[in-house]
N, C-alpha and C positions, 0 to 999 in steps of 0.2 A: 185868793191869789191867782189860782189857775182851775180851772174844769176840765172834767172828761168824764164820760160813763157816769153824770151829774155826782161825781165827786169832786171834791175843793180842796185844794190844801192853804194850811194854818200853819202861824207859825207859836208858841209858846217857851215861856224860860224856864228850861229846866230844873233851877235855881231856886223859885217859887210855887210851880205848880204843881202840886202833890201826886196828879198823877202819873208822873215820870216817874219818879220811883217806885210807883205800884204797880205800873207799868215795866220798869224792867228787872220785877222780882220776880215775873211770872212769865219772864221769857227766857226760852233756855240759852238763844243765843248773847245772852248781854253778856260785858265782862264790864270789869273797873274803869273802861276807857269810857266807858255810856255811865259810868255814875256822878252824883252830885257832888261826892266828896272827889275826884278827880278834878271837876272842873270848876267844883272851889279852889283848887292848889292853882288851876291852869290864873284864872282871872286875879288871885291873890298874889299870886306871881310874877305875871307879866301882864294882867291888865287884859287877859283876855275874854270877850263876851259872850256865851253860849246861847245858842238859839239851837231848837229844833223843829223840823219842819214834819208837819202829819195831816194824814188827812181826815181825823178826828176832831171837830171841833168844842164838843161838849161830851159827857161820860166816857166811860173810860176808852184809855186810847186804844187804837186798833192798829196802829202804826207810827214807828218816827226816825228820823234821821239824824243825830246832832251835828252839829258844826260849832265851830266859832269862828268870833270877827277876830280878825287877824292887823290890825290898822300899823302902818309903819314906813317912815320917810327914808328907809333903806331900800327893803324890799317890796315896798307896793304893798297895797290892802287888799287883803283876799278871804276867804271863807276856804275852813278847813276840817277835815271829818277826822281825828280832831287835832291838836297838837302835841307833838312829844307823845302819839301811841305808836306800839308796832302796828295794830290796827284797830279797825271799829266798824263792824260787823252795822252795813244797815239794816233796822229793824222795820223791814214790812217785805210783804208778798214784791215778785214780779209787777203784777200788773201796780200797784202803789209805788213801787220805787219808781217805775218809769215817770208816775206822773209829778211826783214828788224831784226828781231830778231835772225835768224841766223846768219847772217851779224856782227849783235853786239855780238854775242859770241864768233863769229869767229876772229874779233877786240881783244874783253877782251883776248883772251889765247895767240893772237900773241903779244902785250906786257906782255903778263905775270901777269895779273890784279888778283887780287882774286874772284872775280865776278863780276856780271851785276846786276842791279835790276830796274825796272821800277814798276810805282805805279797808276794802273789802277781806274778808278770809281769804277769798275764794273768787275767781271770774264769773262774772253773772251776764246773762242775757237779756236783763230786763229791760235796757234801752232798744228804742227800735233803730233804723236806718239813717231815722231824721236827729240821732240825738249825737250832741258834739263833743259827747264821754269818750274819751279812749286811755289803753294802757298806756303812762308817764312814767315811771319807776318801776324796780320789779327787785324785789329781793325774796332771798330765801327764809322760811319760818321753820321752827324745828322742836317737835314735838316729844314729849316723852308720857306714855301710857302708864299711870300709876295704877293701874288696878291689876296691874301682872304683879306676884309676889314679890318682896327685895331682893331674894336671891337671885328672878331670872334677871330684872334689871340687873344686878351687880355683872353679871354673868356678859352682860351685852356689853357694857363698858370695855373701851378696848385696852388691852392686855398691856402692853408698855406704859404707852400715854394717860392712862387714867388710874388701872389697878393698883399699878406697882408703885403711883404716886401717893396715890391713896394709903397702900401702905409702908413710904415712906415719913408719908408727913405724921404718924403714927411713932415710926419708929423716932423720929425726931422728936416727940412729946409737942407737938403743935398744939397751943390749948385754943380752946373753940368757945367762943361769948356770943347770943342770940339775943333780938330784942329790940324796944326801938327808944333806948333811954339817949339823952344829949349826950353822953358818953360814949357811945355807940357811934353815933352819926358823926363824933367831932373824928373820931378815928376813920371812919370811912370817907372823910372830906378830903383827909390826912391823904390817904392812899388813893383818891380822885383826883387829889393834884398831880401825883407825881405821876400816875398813867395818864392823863391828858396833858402833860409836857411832853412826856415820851412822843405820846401819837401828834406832838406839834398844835395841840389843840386845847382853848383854854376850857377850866371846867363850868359844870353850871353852875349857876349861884347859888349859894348857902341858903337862901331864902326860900328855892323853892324845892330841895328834900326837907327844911324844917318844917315847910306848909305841908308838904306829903305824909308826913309822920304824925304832923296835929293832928288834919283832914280823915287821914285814913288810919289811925289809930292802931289796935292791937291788929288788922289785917297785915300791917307792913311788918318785916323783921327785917335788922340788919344782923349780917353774920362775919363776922370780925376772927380770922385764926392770927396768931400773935406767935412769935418765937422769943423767949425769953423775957417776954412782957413787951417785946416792939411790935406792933402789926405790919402781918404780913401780905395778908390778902382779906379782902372783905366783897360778898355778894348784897342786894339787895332784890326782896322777894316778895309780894304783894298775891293777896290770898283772898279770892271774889270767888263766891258759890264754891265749885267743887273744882274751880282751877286755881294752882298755884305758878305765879310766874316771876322768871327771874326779868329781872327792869334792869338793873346797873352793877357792875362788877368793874375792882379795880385792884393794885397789886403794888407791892415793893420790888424793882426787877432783882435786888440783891438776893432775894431770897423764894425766886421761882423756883430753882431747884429741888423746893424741900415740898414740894405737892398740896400748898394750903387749898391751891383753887380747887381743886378734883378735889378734897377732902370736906370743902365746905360745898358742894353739891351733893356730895353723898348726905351729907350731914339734911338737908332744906330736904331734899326726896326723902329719906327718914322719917321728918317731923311730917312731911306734908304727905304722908300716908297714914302716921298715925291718927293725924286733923281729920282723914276721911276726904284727901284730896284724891280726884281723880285721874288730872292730867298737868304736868310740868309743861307749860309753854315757856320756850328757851328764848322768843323774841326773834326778832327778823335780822337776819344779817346779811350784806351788800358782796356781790362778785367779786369787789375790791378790797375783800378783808376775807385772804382762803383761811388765814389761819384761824379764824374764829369760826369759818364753818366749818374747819376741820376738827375744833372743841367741840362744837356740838355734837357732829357727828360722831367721834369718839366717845361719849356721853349717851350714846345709843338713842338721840334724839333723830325722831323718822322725818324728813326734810319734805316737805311742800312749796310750790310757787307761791308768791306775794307780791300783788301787784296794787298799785295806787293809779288813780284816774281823776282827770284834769279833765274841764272843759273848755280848757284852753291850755297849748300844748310850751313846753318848755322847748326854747331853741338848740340844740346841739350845736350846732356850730360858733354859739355865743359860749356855750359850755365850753365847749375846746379852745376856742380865742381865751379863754379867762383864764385856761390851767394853770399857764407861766407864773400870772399874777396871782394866784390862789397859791401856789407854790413859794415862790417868795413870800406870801403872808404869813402861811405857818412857819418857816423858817424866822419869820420878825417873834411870832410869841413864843416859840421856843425857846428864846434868849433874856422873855421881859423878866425881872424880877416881879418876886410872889405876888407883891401888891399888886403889881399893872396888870398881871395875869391876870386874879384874880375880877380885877377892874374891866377888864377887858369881857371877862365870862358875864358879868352883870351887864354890860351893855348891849351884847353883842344877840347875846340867845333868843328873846323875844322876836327879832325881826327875823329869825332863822329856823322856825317850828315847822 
């Protein structure tokens, strides 16, 4: 596809070539967003195609980058590193990602894509002068170190917000259900409607946590606390090598007060020390949502930058021209009945990854 320093990059599917997964068992940086069963859920879901690009063509690989095809008469067809993660770590050296990122620019304009984006841990420098990468998004990531004993975690957990809830929802008798049975997940869809009504927004579709739960199997658990036999709050936690990470959490507002969330985080740090987890990644969350980086933060999760990179940049001023109208939109689902909502979250999610 492209040379430099008589090296080529190739592209290959994840999906069938064996040694993508051999490949990212024996790298430390991969997480679940670089695996096969992720982007079986991602294409079983919404139809989307995984490619990765390396500049290995035959034995084993030395390097890769996934992406998928993103096609869609809403939003434009584009290539995405990859979708619906907090991030995905490219896997290859400096000098390989640079050549390997021209490579995929050079991909996106010969179909005609509207951009590229990939979504690093961390800022890298591996593009030179000449490359048309730059930071597009930037949210914050927030980390919790399991290898400190439970007590000093507990210890770090802040005092009102987390502790006292923690042992409120305790004194409350909150009973706590793990696991990733249909029963589980129909509860947790349960309480994903009624917090993306709240935030005006509708939920994902049913199809693609029951593909996550197929796909990813005993690494997923859902964690479900219940007051009285009604659920109250439910996290969802996904368990790749020695990380475990919380992906989706949602809630009853009736019964905030009685501390299921903080209870069912103590509860996932618990098991996923026992599992022989190392680190809680809490996921990325946006300037536009302090109260959730204020969770984490109260959760004694250590906050990192998070930035995402386009090679072709998004308009701000189309952004801001559109708030009005974004504004009035979640105000329309806020109001649809359950079906439409729901109708709405199947159509809508795909062209919005």
């Amino acid at each position: 596809m492209q040379t430099s320093s008589n090296k080529q990059v190739y592209t290959l599917d994840p999906l069938t070539d064996r040694r993508w997964p051999q490949f990212l068992a024996g790298h430390s940086e991969a997480s679940v967003f670089h695996s096969p069963e992720w982007l079986l859920a991602l294409r079983d879901s919404y139809r989307y195609e995984p490619v990765v690009f390396t500049t290995s063509k035959e034995g084993p690989l030395e390097s890769g980058v996934v992406f998928c095809h993103i096609r869609s008469w809403i939003t434009g067809n584009r290539l995405v590193s990859v979708p619906f993660s907090d991030h995905c770590e490219p896997l290859a050296t400096d000098q390989e990602l640079n050549l390997i990122l021209r490579a995929v620019s050079h991909y996106r304009k010969q179909y005609g894509y509207r951009y590229s984006e990939f979504r690093p841990l961390s800022g890298t420098d591996a593009w030179d002068e000449q490359s048309i990468f730059a930071a597009n998004e930037k949210f914050t990531l927030h980390t919790i170190n399991l290898r400190a004993d439970a007590a000093t975690i507990y210890r770090n957990f802040h005092d009102s917000c987390i502790r006292r809830k923690i042992k409120r929802a305790e004194k409350e008798k909150l009973t706590l259900e793990s696991g990733n049975s249909e029963e589980l997940l129909h509860k947790f869809r349960h309480l994903l409607l009624l917090t993306r009504r709240r935030h005006k927004l509708p939920p994902q579709p049913a199809k693609w946590f029951s593909n996550l739960a197929h796909f990813l199997g005993d690494s997923l658990k859902i964690y479900v606390a219940s007051k009285d036999g009604i659920p109250a709050a439910s996290i969802f936690t996904i368990s790749y090598k020695k990380t475990l990470m919380y992906k989706y959490g949602c809630s009853d507002a009736q019964f905030h007060n009685l501390g299921g969330m903080p209870l069912l985080f103590w509860k996932a740090i618990q098991e996923g020390q026992q599992a022989g987890m190392e680190y809680f990644d809490l996921g990325r969350s946006s300037a536009d949502d302090p109260g959730l980086l204020a969770f984490k933060g109260h959760l004694g999760g250590i906050a990192s930058p998070l930035s995402y990179y386009r090679d072709t940049l998004s308009s701000r001023a189309t952004e801001t021209h559109d708030q009005p109208r974004m504004h009035w939109a979640r105000n329309t689902l806020a109001r649809l009945p359950e079906p439409l909502l729901l109708g709405a979250g199947n159509l809508l999610y795909r062209h919005f990854a």
